[in-house]
Jmol script that loads the backbone (N, CA, C; Angstrom):
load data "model"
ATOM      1  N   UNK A   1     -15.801  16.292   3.731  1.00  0.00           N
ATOM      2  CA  UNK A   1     -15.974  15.018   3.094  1.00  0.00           C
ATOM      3  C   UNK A   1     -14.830  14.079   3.454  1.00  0.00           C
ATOM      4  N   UNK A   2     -13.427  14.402   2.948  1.00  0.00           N
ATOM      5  CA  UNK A   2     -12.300  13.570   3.725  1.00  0.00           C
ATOM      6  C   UNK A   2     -12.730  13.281   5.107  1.00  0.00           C
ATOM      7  N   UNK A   3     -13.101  14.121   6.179  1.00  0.00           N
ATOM      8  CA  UNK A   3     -12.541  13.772   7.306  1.00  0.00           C
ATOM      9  C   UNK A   3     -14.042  12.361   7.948  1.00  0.00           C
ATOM     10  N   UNK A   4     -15.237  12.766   6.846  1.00  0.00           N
ATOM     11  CA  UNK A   4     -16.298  11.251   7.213  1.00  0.00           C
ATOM     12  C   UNK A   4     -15.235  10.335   6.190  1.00  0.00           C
ATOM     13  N   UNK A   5     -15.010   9.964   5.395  1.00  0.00           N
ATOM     14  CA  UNK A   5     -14.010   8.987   4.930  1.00  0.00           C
ATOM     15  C   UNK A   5     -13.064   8.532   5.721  1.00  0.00           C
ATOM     16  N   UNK A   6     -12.354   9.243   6.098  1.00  0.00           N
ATOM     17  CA  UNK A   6     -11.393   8.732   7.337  1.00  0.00           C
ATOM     18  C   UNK A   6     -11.896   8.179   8.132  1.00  0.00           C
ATOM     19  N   UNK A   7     -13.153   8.721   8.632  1.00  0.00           N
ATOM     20  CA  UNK A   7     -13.463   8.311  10.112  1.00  0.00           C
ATOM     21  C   UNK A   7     -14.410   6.970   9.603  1.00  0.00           C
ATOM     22  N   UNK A   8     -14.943   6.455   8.646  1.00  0.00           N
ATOM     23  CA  UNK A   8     -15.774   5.575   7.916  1.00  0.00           C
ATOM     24  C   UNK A   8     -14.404   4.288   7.782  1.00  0.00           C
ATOM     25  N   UNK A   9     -13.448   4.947   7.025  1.00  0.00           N
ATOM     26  CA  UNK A   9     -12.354   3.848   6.865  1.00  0.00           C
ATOM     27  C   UNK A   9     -11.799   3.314   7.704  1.00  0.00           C
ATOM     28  N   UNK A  10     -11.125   3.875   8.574  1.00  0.00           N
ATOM     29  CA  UNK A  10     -10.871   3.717   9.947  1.00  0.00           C
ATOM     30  C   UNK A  10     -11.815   2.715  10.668  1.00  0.00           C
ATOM     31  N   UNK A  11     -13.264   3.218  11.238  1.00  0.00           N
ATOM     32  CA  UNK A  11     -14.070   2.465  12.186  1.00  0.00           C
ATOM     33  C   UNK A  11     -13.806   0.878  10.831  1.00  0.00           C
ATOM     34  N   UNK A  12     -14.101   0.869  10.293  1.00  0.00           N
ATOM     35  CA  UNK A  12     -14.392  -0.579   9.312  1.00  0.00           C
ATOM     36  C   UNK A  12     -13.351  -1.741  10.087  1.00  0.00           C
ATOM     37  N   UNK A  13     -12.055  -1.026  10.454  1.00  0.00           N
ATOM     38  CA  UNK A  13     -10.621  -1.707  11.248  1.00  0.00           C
ATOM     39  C   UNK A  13     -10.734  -1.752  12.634  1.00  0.00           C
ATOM     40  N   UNK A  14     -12.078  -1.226  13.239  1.00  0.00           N
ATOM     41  CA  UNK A  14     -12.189  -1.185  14.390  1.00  0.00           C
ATOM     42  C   UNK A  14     -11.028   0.094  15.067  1.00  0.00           C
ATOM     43  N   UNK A  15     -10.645   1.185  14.558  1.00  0.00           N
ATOM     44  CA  UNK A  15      -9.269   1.985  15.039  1.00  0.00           C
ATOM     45  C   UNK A  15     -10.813   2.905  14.922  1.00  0.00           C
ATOM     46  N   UNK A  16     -11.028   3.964  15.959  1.00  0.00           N
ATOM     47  CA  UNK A  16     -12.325   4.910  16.047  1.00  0.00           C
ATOM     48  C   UNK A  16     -11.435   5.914  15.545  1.00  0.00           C
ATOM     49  N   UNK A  17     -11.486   6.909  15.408  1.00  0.00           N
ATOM     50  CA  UNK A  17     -10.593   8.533  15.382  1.00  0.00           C
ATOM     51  C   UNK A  17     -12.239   9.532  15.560  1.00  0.00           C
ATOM     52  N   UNK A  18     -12.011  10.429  16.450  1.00  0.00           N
ATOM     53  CA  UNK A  18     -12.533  11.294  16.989  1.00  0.00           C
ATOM     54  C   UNK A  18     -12.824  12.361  15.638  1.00  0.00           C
ATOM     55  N   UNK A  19     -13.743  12.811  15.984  1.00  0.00           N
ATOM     56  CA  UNK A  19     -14.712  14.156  14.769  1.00  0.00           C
ATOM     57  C   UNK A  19     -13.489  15.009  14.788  1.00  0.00           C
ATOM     58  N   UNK A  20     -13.141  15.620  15.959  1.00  0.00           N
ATOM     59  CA  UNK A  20     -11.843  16.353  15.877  1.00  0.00           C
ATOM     60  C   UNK A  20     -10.531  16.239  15.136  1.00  0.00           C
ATOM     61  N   UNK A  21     -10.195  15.103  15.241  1.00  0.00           N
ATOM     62  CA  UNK A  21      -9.025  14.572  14.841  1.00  0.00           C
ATOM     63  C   UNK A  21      -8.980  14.202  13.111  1.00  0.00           C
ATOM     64  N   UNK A  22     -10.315  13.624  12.832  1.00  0.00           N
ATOM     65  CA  UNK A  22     -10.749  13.926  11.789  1.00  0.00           C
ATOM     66  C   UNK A  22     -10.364  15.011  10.612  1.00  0.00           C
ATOM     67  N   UNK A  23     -11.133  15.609  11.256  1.00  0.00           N
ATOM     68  CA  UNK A  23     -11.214  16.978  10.406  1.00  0.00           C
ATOM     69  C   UNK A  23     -10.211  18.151  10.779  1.00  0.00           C
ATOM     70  N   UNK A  24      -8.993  17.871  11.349  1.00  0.00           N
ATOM     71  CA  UNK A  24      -7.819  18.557  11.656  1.00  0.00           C
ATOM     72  C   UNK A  24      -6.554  17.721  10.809  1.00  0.00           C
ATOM     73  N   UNK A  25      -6.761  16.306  10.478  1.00  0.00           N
ATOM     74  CA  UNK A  25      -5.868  15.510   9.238  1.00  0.00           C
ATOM     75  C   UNK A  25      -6.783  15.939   8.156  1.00  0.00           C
ATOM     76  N   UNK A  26      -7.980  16.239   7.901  1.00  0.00           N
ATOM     77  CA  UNK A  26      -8.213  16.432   6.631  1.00  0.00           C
ATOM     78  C   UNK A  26      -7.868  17.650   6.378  1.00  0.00           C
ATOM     79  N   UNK A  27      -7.954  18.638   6.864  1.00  0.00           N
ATOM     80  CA  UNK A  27      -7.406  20.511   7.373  1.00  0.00           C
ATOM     81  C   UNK A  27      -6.066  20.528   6.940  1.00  0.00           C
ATOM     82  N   UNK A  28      -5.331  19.480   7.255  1.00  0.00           N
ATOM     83  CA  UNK A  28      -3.818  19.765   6.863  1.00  0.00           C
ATOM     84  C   UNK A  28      -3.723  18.611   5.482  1.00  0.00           C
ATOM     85  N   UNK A  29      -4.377  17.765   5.141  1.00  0.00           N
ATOM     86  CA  UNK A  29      -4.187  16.982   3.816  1.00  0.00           C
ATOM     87  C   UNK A  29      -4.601  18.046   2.819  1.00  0.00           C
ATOM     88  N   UNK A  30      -5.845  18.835   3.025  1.00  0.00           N
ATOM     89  CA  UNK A  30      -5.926  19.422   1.813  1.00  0.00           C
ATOM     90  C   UNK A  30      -5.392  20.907   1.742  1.00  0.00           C
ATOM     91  N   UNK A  31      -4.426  21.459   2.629  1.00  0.00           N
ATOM     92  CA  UNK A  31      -3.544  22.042   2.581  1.00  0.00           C
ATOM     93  C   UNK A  31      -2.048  21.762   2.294  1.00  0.00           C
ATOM     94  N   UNK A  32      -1.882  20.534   2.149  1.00  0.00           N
ATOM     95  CA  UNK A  32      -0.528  19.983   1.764  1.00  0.00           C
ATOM     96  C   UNK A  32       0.450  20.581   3.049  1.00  0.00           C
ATOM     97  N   UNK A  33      -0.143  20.339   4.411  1.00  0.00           N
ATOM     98  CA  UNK A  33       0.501  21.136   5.659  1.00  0.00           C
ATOM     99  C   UNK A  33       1.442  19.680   6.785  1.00  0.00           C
ATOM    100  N   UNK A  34       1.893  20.140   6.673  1.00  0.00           N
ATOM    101  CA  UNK A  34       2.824  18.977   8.000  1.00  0.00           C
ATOM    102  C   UNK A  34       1.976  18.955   9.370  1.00  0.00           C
ATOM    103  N   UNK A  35       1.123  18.402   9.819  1.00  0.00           N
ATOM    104  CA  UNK A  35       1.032  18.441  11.163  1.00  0.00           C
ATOM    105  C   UNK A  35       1.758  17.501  12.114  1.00  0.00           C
ATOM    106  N   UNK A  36       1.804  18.635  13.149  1.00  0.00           N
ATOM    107  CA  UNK A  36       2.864  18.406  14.417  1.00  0.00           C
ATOM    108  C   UNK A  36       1.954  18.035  15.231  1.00  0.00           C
ATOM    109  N   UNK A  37       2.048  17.704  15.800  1.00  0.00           N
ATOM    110  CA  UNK A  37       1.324  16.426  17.213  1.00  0.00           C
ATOM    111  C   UNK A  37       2.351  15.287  18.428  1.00  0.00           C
ATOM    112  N   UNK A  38       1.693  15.896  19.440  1.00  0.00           N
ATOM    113  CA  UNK A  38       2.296  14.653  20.333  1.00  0.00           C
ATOM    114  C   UNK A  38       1.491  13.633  20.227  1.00  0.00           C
ATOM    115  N   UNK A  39       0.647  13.354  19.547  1.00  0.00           N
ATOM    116  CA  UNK A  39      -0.101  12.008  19.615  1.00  0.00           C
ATOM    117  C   UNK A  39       0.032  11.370  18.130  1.00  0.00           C
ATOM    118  N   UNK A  40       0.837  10.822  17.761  1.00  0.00           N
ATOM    119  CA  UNK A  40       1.107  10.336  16.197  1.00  0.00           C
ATOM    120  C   UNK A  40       0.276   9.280  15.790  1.00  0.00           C
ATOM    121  N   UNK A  41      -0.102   8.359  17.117  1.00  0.00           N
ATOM    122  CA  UNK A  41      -1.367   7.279  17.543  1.00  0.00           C
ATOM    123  C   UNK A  41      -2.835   7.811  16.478  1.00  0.00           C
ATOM    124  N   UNK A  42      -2.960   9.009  17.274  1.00  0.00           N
ATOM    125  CA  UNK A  42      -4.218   9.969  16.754  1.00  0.00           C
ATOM    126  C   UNK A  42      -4.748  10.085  15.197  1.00  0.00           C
ATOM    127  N   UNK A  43      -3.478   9.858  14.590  1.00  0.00           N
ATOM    128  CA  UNK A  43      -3.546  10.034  12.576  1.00  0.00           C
ATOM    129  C   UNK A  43      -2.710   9.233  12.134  1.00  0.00           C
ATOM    130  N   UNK A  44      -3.468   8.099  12.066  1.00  0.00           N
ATOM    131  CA  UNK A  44      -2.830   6.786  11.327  1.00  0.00           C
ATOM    132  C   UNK A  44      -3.486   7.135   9.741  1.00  0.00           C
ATOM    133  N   UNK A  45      -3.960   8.212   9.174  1.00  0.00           N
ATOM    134  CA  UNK A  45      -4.241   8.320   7.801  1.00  0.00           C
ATOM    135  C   UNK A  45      -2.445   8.402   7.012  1.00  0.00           C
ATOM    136  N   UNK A  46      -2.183   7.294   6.163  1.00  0.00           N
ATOM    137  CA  UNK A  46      -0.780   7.154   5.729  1.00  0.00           C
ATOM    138  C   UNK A  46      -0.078   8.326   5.141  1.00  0.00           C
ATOM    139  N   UNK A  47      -1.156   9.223   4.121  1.00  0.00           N
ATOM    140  CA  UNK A  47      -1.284  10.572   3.192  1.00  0.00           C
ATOM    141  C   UNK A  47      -1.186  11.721   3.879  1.00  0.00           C
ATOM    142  N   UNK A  48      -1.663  11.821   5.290  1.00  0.00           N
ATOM    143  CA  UNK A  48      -0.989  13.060   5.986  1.00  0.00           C
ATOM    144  C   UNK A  48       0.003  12.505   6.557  1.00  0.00           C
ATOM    145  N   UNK A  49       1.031  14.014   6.512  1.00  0.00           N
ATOM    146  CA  UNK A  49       2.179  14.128   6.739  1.00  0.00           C
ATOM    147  C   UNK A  49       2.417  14.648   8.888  1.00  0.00           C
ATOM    148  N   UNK A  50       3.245  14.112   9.360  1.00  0.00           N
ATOM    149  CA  UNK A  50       3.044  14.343  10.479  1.00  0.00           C
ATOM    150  C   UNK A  50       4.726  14.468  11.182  1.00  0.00           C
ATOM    151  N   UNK A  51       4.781  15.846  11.557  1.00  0.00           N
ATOM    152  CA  UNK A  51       6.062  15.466  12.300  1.00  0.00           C
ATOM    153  C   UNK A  51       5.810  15.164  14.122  1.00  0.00           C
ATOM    154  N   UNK A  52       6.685  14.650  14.532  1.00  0.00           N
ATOM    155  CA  UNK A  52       6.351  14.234  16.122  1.00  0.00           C
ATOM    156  C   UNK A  52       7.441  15.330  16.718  1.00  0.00           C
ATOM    157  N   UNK A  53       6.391  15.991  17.396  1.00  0.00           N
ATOM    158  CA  UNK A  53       6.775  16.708  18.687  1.00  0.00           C
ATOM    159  C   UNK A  53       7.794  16.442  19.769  1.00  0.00           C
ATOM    160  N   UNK A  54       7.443  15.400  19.733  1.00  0.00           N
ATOM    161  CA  UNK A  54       8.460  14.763  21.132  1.00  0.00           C
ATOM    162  C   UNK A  54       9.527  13.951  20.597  1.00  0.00           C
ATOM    163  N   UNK A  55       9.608  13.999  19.547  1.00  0.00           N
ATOM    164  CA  UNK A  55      10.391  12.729  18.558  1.00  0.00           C
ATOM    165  C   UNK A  55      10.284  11.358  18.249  1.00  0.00           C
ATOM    166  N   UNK A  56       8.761  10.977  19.069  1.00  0.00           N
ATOM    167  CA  UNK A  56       8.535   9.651  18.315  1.00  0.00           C
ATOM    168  C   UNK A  56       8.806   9.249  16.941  1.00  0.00           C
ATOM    169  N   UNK A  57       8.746   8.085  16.627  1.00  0.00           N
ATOM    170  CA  UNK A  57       8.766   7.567  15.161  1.00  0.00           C
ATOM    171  C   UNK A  57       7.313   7.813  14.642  1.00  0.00           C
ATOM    172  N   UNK A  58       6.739   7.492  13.686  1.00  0.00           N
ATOM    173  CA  UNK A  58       5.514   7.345  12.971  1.00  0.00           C
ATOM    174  C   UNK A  58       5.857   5.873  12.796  1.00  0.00           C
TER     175      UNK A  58
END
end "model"
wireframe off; spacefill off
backbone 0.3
color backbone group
């Protein structure tokens, strides 16, 4: 359910996020989990938590 919300909220801003990407921020929101990613671009959802791999900023 989160991860069609995301992807519903999102498209409305014109920003798409992929089925995948989706439901891998909702995977770690409702686990209360940090996801790590080189693509920080990928999960602009504000509520997941994300550390950067490479050390970008968020």
């Amino acid at each position: 359910m989160r991860a069609g919300q995301d992807r519903y909220t999102f498209a409305r801003i014109e920003k798409a996020i992929t089925v995948t990407d989706a439901l891998i921020a909702a995977a770690a929101w409702e686990h209360h989990a940090i996801l790590v990613t080189n693509n920080l671009k990928d999960y602009p959802m504000p509520d997941v938590q994300l550390l950067p791999l490479d050390g970008q900023e968020r």
